[in-house]
Each structure stands twice: as structure tokens, then as C-alpha cells.
C-alpha positions in Angstrom: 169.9 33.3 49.9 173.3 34.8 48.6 175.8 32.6 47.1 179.5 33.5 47.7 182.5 32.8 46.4 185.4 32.5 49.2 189.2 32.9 49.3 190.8 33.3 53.0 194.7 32.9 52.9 197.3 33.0 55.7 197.7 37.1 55.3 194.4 37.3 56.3 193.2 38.4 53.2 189.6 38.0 52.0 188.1 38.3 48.7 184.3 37.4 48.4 182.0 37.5 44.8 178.5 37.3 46.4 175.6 36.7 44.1 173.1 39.7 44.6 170.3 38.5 42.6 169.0 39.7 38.6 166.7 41.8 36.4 165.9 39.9 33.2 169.1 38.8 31.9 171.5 40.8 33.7 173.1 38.9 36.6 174.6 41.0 39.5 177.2 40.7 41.8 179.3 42.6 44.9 182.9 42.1 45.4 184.7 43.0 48.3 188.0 42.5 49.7 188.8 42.5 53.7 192.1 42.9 55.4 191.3 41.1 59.1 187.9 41.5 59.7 187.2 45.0 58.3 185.5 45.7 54.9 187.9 48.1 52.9 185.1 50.4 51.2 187.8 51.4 48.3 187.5 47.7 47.6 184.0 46.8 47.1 182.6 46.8 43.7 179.4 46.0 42.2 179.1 43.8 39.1 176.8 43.0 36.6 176.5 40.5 33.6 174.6 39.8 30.8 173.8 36.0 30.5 172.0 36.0 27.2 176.0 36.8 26.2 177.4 34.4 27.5 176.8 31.7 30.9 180.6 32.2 31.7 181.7 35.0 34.2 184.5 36.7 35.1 185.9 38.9 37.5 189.8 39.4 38.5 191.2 35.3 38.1 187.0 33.7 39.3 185.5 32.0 36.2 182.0 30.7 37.0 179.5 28.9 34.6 176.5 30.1 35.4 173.8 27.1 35.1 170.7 28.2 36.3 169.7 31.7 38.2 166.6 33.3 40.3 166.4 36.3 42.0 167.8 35.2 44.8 169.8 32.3 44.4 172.6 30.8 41.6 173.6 27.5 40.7 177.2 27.7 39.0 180.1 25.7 38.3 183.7 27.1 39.3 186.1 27.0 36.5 188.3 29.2 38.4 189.2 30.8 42.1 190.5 33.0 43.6 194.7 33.0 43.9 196.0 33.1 47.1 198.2 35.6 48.1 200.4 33.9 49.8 
């Protein structure tokens, strides 16, 4: 199971940080942004994090605390979303 973090504003915009499992420590993660319903390739990154640094994440304005992770799912609390683009 991925977990994914959402933001879909009236410009129909859409940002996405899906959880993509982990290796020991290191936590990774894709983001991608869409414009409609098409992925933009130049906008998809991967991500990675090491959580014996710390159990707070961050990528662009998303601050998640990470509180538990498998390789294939996350639990996390969201400090901070997306901003819309509105």
C-alpha cells in the first residue's frame, strides 16, 4: 500500500508525495506534479530520507512526522501541506 499526500486546487494543479517504501533507515518517496490529468515527467522526483536523523520530513512547503514505517506502508502526522496555487 502507498500512502500519498494530495493537493488538487481549482487550476487543476496536482502535487502528490507518495510513500515508496524503505531500506534500513532510509525512507523513500516520488513526487510528482500534474497539470489536468497528465504526469509532467520534468516534474517527478524521487526522494529519500534518513530517519535515524531525524522523524521530520520535508519537501517543497509538506512537513510530515514520520511515526512508524514498513516497507510498504507509513504512518505520519502532517505538520504541513501543500499551498494551493490558487
Amino acid at each position: 500500500t502507498k500512502e500519498t499526500v494530495t493537493l488538487i486546487n481549482t487550476t487543476n494543479f496536482k502535487q502528490e508525495l507518495i510513500y515508496n517504501g524503505k531500506s534500513g533507515n532510509i525512507a523513500r518517496f516520488l513526487y510528482r506534479e500534474y497539470s489536468g490529468n497528465l504526469a509532467r515527467p520534468a516534474f517527478t522526483q524521487e526522494l529519500t530520507y534518513d530517519l535515524a536523523s531525524s522523524r521530520v520530513i520535508g519537501f517543497k512547503e509538506v512537513r510530515l512526522e514520520v511515526l512508524r514505517t514498513t516497507n510498504t506502508s507509513i504512518q505520519y502526522r502532517v505538520i504541513s501541506g501543500f499551498k494551493s496555487r490558487d
